[in-house]
C-alpha positions as a Markdown table, in Angstrom:
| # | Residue | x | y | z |
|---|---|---|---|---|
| 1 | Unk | 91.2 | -14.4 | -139.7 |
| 2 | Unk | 89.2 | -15.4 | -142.7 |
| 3 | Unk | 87.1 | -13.3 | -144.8 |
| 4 | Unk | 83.0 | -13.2 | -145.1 |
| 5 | Unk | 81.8 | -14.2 | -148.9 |
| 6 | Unk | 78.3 | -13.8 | -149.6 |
| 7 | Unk | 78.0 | -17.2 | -151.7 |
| 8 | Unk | 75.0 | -16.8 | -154.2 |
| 9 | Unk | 73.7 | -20.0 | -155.4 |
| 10 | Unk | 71.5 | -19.5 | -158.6 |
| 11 | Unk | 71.7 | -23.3 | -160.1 |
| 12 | Unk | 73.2 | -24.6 | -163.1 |
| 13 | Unk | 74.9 | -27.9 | -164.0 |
| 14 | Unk | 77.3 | -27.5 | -160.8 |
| 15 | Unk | 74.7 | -28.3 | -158.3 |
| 16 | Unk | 72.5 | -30.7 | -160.7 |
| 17 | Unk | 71.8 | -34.0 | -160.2 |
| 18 | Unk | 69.7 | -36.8 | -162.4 |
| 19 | Unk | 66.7 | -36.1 | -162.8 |
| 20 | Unk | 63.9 | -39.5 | -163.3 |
| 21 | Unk | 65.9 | -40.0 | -166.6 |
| 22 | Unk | 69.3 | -41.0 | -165.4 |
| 23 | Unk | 70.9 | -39.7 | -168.1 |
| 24 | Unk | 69.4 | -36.2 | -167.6 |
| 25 | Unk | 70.4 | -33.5 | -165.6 |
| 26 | Unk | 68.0 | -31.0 | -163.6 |
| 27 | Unk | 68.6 | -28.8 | -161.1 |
| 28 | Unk | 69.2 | -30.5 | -157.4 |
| 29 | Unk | 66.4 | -29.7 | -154.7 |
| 30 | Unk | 68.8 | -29.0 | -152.6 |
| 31 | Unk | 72.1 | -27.0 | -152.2 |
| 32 | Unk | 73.2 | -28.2 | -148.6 |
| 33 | Unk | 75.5 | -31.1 | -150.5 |
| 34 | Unk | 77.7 | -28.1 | -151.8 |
| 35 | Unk | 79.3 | -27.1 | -148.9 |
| 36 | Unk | 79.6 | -31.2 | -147.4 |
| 37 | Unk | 81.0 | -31.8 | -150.4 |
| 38 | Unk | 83.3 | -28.9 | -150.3 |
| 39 | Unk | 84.5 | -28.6 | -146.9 |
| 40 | Unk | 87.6 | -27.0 | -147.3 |
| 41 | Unk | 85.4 | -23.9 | -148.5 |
| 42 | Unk | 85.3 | -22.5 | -145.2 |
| 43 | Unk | 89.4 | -23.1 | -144.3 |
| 44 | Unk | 89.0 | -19.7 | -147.0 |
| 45 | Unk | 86.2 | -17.7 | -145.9 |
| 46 | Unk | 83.1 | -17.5 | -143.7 |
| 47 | Unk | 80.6 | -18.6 | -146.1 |
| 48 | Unk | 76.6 | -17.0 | -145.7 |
| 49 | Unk | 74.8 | -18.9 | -148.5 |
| 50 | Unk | 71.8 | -17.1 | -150.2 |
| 51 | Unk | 69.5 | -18.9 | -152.9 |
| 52 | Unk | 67.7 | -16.3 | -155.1 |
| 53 | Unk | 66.6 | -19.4 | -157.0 |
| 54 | Unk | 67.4 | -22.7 | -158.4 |
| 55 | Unk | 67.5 | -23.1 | -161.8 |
| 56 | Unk | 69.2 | -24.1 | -165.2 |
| 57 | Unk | 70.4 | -20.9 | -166.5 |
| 58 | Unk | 68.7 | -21.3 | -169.8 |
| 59 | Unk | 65.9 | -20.1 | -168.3 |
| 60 | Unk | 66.4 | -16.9 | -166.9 |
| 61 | Unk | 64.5 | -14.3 | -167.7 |
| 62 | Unk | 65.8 | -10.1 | -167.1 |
| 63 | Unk | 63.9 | -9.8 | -163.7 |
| 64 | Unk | 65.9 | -12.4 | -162.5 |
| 65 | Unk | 69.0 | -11.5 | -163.4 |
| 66 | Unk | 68.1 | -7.6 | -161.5 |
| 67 | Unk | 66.8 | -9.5 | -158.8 |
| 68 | Unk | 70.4 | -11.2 | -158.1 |
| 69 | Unk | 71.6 | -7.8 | -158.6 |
| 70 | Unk | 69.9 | -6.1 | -156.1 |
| 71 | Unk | 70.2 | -9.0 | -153.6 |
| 72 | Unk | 74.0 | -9.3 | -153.9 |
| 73 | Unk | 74.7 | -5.8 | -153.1 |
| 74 | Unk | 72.3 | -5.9 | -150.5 |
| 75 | Unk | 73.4 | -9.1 | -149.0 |
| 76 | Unk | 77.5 | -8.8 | -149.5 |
| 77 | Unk | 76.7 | -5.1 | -147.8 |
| 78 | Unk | 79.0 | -6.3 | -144.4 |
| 79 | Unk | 80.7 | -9.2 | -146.7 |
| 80 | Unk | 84.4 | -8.8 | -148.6 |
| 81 | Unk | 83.2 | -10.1 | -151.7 |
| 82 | Unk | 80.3 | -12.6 | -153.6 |
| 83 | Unk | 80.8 | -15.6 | -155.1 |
| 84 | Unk | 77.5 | -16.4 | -157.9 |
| 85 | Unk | 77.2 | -19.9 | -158.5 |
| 86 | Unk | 75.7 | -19.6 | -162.1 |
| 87 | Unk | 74.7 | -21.9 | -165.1 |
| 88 | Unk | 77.2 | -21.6 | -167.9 |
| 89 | Unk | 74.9 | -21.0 | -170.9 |
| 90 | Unk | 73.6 | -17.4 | -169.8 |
| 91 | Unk | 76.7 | -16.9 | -167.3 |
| 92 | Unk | 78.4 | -14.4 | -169.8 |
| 93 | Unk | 75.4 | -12.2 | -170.5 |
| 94 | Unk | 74.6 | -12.4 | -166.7 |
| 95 | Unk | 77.7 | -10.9 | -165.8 |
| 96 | Unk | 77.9 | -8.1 | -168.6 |
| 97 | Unk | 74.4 | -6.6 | -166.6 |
| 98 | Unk | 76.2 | -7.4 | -163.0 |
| 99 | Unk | 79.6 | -5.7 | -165.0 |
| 100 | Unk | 77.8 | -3.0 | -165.4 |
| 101 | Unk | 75.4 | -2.7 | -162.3 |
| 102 | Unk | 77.4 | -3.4 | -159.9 |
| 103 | Unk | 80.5 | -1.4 | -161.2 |
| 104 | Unk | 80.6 | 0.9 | -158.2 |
| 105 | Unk | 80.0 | -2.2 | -155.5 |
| 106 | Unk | 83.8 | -1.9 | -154.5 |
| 107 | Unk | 84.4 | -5.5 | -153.8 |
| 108 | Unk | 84.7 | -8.8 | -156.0 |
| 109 | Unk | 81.7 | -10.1 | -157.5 |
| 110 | Unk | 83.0 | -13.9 | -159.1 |
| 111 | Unk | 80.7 | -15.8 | -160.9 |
| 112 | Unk | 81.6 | -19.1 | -161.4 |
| 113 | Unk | 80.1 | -22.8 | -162.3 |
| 114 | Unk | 81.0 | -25.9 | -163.6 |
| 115 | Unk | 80.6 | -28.0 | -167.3 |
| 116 | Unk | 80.4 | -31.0 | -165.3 |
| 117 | Unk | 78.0 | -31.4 | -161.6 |
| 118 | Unk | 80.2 | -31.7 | -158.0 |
| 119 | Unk | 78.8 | -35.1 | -157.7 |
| 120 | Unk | 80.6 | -36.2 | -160.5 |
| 121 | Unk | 83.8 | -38.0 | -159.8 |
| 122 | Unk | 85.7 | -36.4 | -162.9 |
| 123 | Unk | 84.6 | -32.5 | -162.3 |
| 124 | Unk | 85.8 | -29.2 | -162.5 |
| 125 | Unk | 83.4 | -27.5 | -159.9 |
| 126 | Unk | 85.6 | -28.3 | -157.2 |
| 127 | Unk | 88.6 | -26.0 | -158.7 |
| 128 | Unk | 86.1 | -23.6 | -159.6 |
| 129 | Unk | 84.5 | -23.1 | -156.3 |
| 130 | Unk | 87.7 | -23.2 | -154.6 |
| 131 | Unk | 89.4 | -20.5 | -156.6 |
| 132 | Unk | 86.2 | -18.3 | -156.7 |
| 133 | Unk | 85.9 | -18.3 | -152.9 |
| 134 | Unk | 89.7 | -17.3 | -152.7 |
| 135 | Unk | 89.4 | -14.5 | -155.3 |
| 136 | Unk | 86.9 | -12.8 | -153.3 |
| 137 | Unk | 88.5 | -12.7 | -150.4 |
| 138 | Unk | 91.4 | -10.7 | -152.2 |
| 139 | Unk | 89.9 | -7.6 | -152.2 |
| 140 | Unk | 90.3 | -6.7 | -156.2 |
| 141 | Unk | 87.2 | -4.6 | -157.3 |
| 142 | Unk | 85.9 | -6.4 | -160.0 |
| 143 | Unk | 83.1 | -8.4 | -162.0 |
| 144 | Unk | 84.5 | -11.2 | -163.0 |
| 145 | Unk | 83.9 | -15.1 | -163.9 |
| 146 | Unk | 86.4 | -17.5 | -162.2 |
| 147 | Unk | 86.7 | -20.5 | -164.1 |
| 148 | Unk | 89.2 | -23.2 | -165.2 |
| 149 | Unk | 92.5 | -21.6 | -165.0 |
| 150 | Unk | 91.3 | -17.8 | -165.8 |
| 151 | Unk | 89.5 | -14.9 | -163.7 |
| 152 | Unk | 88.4 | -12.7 | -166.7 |
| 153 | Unk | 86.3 | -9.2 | -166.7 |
| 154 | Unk | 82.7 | -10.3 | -167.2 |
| 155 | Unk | 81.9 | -7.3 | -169.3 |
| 156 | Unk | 84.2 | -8.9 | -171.9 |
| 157 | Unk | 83.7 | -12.9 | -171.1 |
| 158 | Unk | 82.4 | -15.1 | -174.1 |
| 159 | Unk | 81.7 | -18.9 | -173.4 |
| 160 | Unk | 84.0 | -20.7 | -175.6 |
| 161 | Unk | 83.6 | -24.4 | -174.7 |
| 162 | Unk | 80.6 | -26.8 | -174.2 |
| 163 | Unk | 83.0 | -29.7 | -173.3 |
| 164 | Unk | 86.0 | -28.0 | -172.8 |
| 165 | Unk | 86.9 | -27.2 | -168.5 |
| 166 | Unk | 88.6 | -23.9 | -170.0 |
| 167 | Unk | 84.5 | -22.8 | -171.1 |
| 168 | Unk | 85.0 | -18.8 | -170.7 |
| 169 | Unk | 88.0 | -16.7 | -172.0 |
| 170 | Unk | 87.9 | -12.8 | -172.9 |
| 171 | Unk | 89.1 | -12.9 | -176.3 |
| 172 | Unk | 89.7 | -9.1 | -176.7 |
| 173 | Unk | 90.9 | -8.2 | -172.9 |
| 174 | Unk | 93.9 | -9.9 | -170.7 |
| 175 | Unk | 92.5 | -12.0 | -168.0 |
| 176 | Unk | 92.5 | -10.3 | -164.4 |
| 177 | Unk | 94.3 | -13.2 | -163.1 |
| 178 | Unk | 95.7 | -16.6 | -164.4 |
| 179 | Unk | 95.2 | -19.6 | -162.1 |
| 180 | Unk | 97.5 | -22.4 | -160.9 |
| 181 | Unk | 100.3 | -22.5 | -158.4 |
| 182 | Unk | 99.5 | -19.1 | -157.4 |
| 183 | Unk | 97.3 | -17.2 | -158.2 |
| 184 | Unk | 98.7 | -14.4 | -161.2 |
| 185 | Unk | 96.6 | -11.1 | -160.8 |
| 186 | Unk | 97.5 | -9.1 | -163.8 |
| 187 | Unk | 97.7 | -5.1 | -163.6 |
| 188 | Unk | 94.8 | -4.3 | -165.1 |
| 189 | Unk | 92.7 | -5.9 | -162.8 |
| 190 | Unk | 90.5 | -3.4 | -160.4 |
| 191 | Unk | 91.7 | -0.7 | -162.3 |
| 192 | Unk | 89.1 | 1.2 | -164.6 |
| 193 | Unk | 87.1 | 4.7 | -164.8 |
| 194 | Unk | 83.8 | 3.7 | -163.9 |
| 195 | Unk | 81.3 | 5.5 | -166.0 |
| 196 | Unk | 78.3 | 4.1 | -165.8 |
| 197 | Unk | 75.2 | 6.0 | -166.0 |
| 198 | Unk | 73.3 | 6.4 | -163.1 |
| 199 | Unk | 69.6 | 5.4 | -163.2 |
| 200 | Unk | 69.9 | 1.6 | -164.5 |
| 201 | Unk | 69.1 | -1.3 | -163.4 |
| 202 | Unk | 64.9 | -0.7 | -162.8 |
| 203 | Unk | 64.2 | -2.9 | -165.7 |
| 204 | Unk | 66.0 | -4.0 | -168.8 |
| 205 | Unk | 64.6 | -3.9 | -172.4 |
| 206 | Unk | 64.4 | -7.2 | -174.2 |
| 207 | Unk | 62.1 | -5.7 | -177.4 |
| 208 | Unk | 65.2 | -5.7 | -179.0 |
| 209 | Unk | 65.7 | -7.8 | -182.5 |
| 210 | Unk | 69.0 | -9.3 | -183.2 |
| 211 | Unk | 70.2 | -10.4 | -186.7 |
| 212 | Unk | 72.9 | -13.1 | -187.8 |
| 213 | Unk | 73.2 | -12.9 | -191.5 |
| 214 | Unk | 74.5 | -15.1 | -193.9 |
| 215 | Unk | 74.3 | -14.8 | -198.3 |
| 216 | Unk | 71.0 | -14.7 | -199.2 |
| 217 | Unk | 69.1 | -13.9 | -196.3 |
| 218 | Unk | 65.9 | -12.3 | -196.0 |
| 219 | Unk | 66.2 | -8.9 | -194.2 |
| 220 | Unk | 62.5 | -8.6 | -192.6 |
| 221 | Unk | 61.3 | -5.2 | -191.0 |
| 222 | Unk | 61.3 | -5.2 | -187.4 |
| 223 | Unk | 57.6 | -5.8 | -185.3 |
| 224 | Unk | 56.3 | -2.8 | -184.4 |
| 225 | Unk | 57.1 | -3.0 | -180.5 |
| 226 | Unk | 61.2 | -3.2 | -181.4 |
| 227 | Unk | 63.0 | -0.9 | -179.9 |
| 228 | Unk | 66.6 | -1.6 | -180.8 |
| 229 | Unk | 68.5 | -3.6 | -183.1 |
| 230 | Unk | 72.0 | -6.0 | -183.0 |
| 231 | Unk | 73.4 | -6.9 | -186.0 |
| 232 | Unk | 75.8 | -9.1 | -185.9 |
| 233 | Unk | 77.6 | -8.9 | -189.5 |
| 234 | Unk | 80.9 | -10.6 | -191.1 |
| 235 | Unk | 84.2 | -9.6 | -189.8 |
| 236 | Unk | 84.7 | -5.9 | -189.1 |
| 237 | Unk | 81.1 | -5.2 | -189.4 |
| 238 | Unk | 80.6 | -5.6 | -193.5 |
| 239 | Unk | 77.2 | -6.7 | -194.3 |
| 240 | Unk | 74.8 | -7.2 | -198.0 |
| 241 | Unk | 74.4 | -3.7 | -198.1 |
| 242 | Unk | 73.8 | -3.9 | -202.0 |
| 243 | Unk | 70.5 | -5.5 | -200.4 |
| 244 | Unk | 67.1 | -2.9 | -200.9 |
| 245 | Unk | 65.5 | -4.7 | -198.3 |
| 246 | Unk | 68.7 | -4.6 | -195.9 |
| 247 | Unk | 68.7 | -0.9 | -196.5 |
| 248 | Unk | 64.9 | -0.5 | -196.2 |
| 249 | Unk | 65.2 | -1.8 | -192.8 |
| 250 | Unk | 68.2 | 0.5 | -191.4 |
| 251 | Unk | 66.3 | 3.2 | -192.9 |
| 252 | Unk | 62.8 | 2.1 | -191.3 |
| 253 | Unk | 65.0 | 2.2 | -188.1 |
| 254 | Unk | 66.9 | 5.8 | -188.8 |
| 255 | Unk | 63.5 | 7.0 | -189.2 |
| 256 | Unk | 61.9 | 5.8 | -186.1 |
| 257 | Unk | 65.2 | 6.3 | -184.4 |
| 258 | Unk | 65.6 | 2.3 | -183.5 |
| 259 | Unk | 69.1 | 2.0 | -182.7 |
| 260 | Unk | 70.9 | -0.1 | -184.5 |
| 261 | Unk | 74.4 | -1.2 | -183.1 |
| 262 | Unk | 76.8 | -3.3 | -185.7 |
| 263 | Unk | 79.0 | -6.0 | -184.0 |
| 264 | Unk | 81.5 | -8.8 | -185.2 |
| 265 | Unk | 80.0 | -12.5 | -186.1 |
| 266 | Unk | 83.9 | -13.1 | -184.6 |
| 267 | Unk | 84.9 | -13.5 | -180.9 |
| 268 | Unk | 88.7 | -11.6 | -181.6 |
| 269 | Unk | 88.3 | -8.0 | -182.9 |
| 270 | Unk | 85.8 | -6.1 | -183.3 |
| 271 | Unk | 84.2 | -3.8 | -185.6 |
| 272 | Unk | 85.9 | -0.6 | -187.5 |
| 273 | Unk | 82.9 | 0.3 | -190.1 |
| 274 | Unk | 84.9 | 3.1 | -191.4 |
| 275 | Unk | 87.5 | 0.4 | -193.0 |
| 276 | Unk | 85.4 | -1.0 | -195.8 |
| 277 | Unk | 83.3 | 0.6 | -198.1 |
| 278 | Unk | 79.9 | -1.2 | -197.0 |
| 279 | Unk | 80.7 | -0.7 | -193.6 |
| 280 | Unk | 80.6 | 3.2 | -194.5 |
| 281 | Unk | 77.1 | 2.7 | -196.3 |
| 282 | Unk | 75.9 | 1.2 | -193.3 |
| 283 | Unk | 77.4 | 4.5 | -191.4 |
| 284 | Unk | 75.8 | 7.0 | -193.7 |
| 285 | Unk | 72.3 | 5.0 | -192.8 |
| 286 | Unk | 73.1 | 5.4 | -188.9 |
| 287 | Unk | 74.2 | 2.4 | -187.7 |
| 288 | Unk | 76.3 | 2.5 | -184.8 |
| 289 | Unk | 79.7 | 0.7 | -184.1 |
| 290 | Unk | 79.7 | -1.9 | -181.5 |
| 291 | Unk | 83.5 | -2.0 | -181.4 |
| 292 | Unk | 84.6 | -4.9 | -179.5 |
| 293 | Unk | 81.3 | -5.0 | -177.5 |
| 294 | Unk | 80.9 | -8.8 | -177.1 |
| 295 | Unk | 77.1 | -9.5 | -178.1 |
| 296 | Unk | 76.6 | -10.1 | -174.2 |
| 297 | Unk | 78.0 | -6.6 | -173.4 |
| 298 | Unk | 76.3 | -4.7 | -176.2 |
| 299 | Unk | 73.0 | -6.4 | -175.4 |
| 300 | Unk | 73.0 | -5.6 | -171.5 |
| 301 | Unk | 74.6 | -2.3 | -172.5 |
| 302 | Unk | 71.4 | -1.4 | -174.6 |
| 303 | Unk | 68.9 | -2.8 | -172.8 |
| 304 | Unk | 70.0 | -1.2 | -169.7 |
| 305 | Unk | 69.7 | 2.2 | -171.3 |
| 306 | Unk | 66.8 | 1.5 | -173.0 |
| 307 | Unk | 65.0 | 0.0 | -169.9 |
| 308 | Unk | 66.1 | 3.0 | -167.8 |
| 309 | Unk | 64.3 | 5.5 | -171.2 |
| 310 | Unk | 67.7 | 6.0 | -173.0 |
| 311 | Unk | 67.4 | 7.9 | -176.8 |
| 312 | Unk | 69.1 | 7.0 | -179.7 |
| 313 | Unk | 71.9 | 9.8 | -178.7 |
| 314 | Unk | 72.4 | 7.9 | -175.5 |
| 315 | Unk | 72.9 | 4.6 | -177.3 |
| 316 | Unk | 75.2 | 6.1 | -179.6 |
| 317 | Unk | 77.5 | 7.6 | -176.9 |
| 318 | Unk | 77.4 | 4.7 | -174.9 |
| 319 | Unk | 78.6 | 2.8 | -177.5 |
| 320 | Unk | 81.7 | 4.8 | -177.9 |
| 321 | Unk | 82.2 | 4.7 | -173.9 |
| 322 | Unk | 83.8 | 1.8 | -171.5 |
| 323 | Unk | 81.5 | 2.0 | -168.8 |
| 324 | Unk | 83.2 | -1.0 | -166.9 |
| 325 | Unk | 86.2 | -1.5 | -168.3 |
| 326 | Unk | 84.8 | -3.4 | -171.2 |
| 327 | Unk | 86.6 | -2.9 | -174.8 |
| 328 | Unk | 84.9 | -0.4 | -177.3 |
């Protein structure tokens, strides 16, 4: 007898269509063509299709993201898994705050999409969908995005790819499964200590300023209403810190206690400040290590704790914490 999958349609370019210009794609009005299109959908699972909203995934604002949150655990409450339809340009940060809010859901939660529409002749949302509905069905206890020929963790996922059907990988953690013949679940996958803390999830903090450096820039003081910092330095985390007004503004932070979490410009490795001298100057003015937090994960990971009235001491520890499985 086949499985019940909540499927969670959200927008993005899988259920687009052209829009007045005929070369531009907007989201469809309706999402009824999805399961015509894909009948074979339901030879896999009893489908109940929800629609939080419609809408290119570019703009999605916190809120909404929650919103689909709270919706898919109530909604998959009597289902064996969820399948979220998503846009591919905010699909990996989405699932880093599903990662980590819906941790303890004890199901699969797949988010998946397409780089080209269903409509199209030559796309990969067919594949997608197809594979995502399975994998939920399978019973594996994870947060994931289903795409191409990969399942990977979504508290590690990085979009790779704007034309390529392989868009997602997890550059520092195995994929939970490999797709093709059969499907290839990998040991890892549902197995992690859960330690997320409890309280998250009411609102998320977005006052939070992120920095990309390169030689010569300007390192401005944060506004007033920041309440956390990302830097996202060179390599293993070195950054200008010959720089007065690069060490003005860690200081400004240390004194307000801003946290101000150090990740990798690089999408293999991480950060390990302790290697090179400047990544121990930026220690000694209390920066934290993001590890091998992708920017996705150590943005939802702050902003969760922030948003739920995390300190400094929080953000620290929770930086040296897997919360969901995801590298530190």
């Amino acid at each position: 007898m086949a499985g019940q999958v909540l499927l969670v349609h959200t927008g993005g370019t899988l259920g687009m269509a052209p829009s007045g210009d005929p070369t531009a794609l907007s989201p469809a009005p309706s999402v009824a063509r999805i399961l015509e299109q894909v009948p074979e959908l339901a030879e896999i699972a009893d489908l109940r299709l929800l629609v939080p909203f419609n809408r290119d995934s570019a703009t999605l604002e916190p809120e909404d993201i929650l919103d689909l949150a709270r919706r898919t655990r109530e909604e998959s409450a009597d289902c064996d898994g969820a399948v979220i339809i998503h846009g591919t340009d905010t699909m990996a940060y989405t699932a880093s705050v599903l990662g980590f809010l819906l941790a303890d859901l004890g199901k699969p939660v797949v988010l998946t999409g397409s780089q080209r529409p269903l409509a199209y002749v030559r796309s990969d949302a067919r594949g997608n969908l197809v594979e995502a509905v399975t994998l939920a069905t399978r019973g594996v206890a994870e947060v994931g995005i289903c795409f191409g020929e990969l399942w990977i963790r979504g508290v590690a996922a990085e979009k790779m790819s704007v034309h390529r059907y392989q868009a997602f990988d997890s550059p520092n953690l195995p994929p939970l499964a490999e797709l093709g013949l059969h499907i290839r679940m990998h040991p890892h996958a549902g197995r992690f200590e859960r330690q997320v803390p409890g309280g998250l999830g009411r609102t998320i903090e977005t006052a939070i300023a992120v920095y990309a450096p390169f030689p010569g820039m300007l390192w401005r003081l944060p506004p007033d209403e920041v309440r956390g910092v990302l830097i996202e330095a060179y390599g293993a985390g070195n950054l200008p810190m010959q720089r007065p007004d690069l060490r003005s503004l860690m200081d400004h932070c240390r004194r307000r206690e801003i946290p101000v979490v150090i990740s990798s410009i690089c999408t293999s490795g991480g950060v390990e400040l302790e290697t090179y001298e400047l990544g121990r100057m930026a220690l000694d003015l209390g920066a934290i290590s993001g590890g091998m937090h992708t920017r996705w994960a150590a943005l939802a990971k702050m902003g969760l704790l922030l948003g739920a009235g995390g300190t400094l001491a929080d953000v620290r520890e929770a930086f040296r914490t897997s919360w969901a499985g995801e590298p530190v």
